[in-house]
C-alpha positions in Angstrom: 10.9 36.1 -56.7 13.0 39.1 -57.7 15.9 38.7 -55.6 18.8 37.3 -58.1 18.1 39.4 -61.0 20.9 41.9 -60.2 23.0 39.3 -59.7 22.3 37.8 -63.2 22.7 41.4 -64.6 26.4 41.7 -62.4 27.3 38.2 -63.8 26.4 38.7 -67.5 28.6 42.1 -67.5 31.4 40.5 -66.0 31.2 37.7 -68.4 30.8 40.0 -71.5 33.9 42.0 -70.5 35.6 38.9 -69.3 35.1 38.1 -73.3 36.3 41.1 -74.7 32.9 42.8 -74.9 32.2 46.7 -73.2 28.4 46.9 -73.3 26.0 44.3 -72.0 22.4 44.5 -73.0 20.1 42.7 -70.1 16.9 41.8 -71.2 14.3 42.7 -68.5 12.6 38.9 -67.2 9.4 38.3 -68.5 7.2 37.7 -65.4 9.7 35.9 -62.9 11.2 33.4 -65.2 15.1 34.6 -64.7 14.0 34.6 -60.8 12.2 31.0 -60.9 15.5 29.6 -62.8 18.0 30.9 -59.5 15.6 29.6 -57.5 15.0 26.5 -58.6 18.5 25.8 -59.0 18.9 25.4 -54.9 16.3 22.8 -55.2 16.0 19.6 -53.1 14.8 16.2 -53.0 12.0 15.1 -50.5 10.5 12.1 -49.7 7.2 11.2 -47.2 6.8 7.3 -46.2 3.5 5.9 -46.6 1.4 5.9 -43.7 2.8 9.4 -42.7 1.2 12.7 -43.7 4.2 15.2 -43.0 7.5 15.4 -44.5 10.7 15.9 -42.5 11.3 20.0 -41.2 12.6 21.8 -43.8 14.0 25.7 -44.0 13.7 28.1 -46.3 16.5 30.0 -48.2 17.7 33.3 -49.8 17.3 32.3 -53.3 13.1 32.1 -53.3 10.5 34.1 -52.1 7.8 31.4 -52.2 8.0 27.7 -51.2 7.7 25.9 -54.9 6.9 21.7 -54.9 7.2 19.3 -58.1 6.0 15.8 -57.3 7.8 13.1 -58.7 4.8 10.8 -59.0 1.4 11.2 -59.1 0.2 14.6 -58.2 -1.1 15.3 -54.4 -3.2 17.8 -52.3 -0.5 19.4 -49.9 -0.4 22.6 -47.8 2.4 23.8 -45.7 2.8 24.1 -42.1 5.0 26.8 -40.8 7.4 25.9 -37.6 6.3 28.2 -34.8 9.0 29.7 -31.9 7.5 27.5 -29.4 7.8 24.3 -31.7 3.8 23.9 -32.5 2.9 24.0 -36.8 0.7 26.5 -38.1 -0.8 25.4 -41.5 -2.1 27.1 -44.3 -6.2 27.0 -44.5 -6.4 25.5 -47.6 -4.6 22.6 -49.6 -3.1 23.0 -53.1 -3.2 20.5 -56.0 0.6 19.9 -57.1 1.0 17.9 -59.9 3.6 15.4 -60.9 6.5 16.6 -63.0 6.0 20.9 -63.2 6.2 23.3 -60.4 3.3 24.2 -58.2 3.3 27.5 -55.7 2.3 26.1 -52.4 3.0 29.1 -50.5 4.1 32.8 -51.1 6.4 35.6 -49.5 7.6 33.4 -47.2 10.4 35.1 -45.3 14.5 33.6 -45.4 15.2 30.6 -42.9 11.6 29.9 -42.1 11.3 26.1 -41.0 8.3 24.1 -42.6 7.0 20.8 -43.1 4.6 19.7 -45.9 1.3 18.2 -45.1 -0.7 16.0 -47.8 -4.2 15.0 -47.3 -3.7 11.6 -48.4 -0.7 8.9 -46.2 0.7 7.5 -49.3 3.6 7.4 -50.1 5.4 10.9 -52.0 8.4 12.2 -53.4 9.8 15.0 -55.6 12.0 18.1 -55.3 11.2 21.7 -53.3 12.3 24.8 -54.0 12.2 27.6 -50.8 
């Protein structure tokens, strides 16, 4: 999730000069926050009827590395399952506890434009935002 931090570093010059300013300190990020911040900023809304156990496709982006889930409500067991070139799913071995209201890693270095659904272990239904 290291992608946008020389673009925060470009910005934060151009700003500073923009401002009158001719040297720009950048703080290095501590862990991935800076990254995590760009990347949650493309985030979207999703929602899963009940009775269903899969979301609508979904594609990942530029901006994160990892596929990132907040539920809205109630926290859920979900996994991911990758789109394949000859349309079948291939999901992850395991599901993943994401809770309601904070942001949850369901799946790492996932490459740009990658189609994916989620898949939760219960048919009730979900909502909340994702991040890819």
């Amino acid at each position: 999730m290291q992608k946008n931090f020389k673009t925060l570093a470009v910005a934060a010059s151009g700003l500073a000069l923009a401002l009158g300013g001719s040297t720009v300190a950048v703080a290095a990020p501590q862990g991935d926050v800076s990254a995590q911040v760009s990347c949650y900023d493309g985030a979207s809304s999703f929602s899963k009827a009940s009775g269903r156990s899969t979301t609508s496709v979904f594609k990942t982006s530029t901006r994160c590395n990892d596929i990132n889930l907040k539920m809205g409500s109630g926290g859920r067991y979900v996994q991911v399952c990758f789109k394949l070139s000859n349309g079948s799913f291939d999901c992850q071995s395991n599901y993943k506890w994401a809770p309601s209201g904070s942001w949850k890693v369901i799946a790492t270095d996932v490459r740009d434009s990658q189609q994916f659904v989620f898949f939760f272990q219960t048919t009730g239904s979900a909502s909340g935002s994702y991040a890819a």
